[in-house]
C-alpha positions in Angstrom: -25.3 -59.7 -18.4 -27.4 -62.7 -18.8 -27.1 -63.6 -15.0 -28.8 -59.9 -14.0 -31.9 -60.8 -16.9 -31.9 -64.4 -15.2 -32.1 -62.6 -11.4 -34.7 -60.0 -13.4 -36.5 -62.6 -14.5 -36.7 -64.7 -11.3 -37.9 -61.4 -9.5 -40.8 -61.2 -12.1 -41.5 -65.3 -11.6 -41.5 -64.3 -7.6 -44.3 -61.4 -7.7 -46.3 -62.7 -10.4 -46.4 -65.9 -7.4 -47.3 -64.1 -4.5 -50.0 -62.2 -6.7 -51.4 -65.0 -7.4 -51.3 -67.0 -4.4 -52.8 -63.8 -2.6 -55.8 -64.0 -5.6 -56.1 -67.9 -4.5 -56.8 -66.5 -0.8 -59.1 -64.1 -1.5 -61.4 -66.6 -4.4 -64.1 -68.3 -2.8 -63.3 -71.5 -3.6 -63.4 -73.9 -0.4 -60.2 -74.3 2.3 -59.0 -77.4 0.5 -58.8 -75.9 -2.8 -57.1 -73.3 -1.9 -54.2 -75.3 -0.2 -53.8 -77.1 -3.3 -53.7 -74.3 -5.6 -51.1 -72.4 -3.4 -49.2 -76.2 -3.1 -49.1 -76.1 -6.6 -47.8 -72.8 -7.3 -45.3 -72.5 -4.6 -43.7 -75.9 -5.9 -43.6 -75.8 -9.5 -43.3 -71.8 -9.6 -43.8 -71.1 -13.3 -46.0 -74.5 -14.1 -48.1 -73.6 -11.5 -48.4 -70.2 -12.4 -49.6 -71.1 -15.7 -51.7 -73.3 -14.7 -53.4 -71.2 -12.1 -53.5 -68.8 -14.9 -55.6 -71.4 -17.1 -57.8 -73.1 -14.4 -57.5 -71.6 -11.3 -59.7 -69.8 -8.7 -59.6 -66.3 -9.1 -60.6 -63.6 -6.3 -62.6 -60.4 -6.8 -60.8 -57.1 -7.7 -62.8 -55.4 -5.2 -61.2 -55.8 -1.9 
């Protein structure tokens, strides 16, 4: 049981990523910045993630 809630979990960790690595991408924050943000959050997943969460660029909702 605890290796489906792990592969749940990890799932979670994965789209919560690419939403924000997409949300890096559309921020207006310069080329450089973004590399480093996505960097970040495609190497240290859930760090980065929280991080991103606290610091990071955010883009617009309207798309």
């Amino acid at each position: 049981m605890s290796s489906k809630f792990g592969g749940l979990l990890g799932l979670v960790i994965l789209a919560l990523d690419i939403w924000a690595i997409l949300s890096v991408i559309k921020s207006s924050a310069s080329l450089g910045v973004k590399l480093v943000w996505i960097v970040l959050i495609v190497i240290l997943p859930v760090l980065g993630l929280i991080i991103w969460v606290l610091f990071g660029p955010r883009g617009s909702l309207k798309s």
